[in-house]
N, C-alpha and C positions, 0 to 999 in steps of 0.2 A: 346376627340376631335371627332369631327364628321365627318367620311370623305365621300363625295360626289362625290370623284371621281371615275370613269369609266378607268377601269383597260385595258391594253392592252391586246388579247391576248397571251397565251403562247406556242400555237401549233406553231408548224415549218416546216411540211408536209401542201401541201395543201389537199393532199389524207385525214386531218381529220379532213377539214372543211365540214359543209351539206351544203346544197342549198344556206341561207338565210344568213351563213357567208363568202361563196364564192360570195355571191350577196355586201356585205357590204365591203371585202377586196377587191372588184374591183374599187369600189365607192372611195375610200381611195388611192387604187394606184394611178385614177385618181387626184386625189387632189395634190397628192404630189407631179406629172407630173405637172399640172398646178401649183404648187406654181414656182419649179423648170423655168416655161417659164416665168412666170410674172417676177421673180427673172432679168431672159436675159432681156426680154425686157424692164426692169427700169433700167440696167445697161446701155444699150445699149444706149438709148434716156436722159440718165445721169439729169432727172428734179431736180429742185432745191427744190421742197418737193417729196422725193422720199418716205416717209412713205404715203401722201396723196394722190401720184400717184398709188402704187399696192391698198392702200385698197376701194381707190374712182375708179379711172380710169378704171383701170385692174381687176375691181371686175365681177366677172364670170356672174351677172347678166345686165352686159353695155356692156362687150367686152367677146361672150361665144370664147371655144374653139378654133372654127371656125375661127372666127377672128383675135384671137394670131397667129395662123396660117397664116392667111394672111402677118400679124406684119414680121413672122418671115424668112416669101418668099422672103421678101423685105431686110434681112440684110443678105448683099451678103456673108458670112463668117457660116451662117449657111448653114447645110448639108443639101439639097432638098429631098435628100432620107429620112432622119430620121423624116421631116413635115407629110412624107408619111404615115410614121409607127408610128406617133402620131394620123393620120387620120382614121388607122384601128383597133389603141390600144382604140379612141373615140367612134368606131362603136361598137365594142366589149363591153365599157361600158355601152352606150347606150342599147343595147338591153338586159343585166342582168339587169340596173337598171327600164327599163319600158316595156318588154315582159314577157308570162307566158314560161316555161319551162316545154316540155310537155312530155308524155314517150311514146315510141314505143317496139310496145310487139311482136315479132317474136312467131310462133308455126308452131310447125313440125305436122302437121296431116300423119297417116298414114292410109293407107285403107287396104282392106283383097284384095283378089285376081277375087271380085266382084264387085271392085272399090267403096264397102261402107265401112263405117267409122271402126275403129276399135280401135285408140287410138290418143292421141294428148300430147303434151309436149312443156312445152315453153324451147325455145332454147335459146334465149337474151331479156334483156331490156334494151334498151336504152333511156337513157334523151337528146332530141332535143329543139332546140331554133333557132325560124326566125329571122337573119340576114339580114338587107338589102345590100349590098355590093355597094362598091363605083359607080358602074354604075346607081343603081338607083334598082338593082334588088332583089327580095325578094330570099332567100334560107336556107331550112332548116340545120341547123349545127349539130356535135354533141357534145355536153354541154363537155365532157372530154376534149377535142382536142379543142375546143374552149377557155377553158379556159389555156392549156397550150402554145397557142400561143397566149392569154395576158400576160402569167409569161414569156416567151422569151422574147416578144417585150416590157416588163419592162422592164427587164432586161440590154436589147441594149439599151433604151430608155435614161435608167437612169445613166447610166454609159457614154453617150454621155452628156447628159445635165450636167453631176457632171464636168467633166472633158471639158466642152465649153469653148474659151476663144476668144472672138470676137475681142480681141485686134492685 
């Protein structure tokens, strides 16, 4: 038999993903956050082709994010906080899946007692990535701490939406 299919996979730290599978399990979180809303909001609105409405209606390229969002401002039993922290769990997506990731190289020069040169060492590197934040504003982030306040607010995210019950 021939198998075709595409394995999950089996790291369980994120510390040993690189770049471009931290880039891909973000994209993924995403999805599974947006199945999770579509899920509320075809419950919620109870259509009578409820398969026709997530995969036509609710399909991410008619109704993106943004506008589930709005969907879900309006059913007064959702949490207005956790809209919020879907808002910044998208911005976060957003810029892994469509900015470069760039790196900053700290060095310590030090001089002689002439003020010329006499040796240099780099002290840190770090991987940043621009962020525009919900005001509208650009800022540089940094890629560790950035990505673990997408694994938090999964976290909440997900454990809020598992356990939702608009009834």
């Amino acid at each position: 038999m021939e198998n075709q299919r595409i394995d999950s996979t089996n790291k369980s730290k994120l510390s040993e993903f690189n770049l471009e599978e931290i880039r891909g399990w973000i994209i993924d979180r995403m999805y599974q956050i947006e199945t999770k809303i579509d899920f509320i909001i075809s419950d919620y609105f109870k259509p009578e082709k409820k398969g026709d409405f997530e995969k036509i209606i609710l399909n991410s390229s008619i109704i993106s994010i943004g506008g589930k969002m709005k969907i879900l401002r309006n059913i007064k039993s959702f949490d207005k906080n956790i809209i919020n922290k879907i808002g910044k769990f998208s911005s976060i997506r957003n810029a892994f899946a469509h900015l470069p990731v760039t790196e900053s190289i700290h060095i310590n020069v030090t001089k002689d007692e002439k003020g010329e040169f006499k040796s240099s060492e780099i002290s840190k590197i770090t991987s940043q990535i621009e962020v525009m934040n919900s005001s509208g504003e650009l800022k540089m982030r940094n890629v560790k701490e950035l990505i673990t306040e997408f694994f938090e607010l999964n976290k909440e995210i997900n454990e809020y939406l598992l356990n939702y019950n608009h009834s």
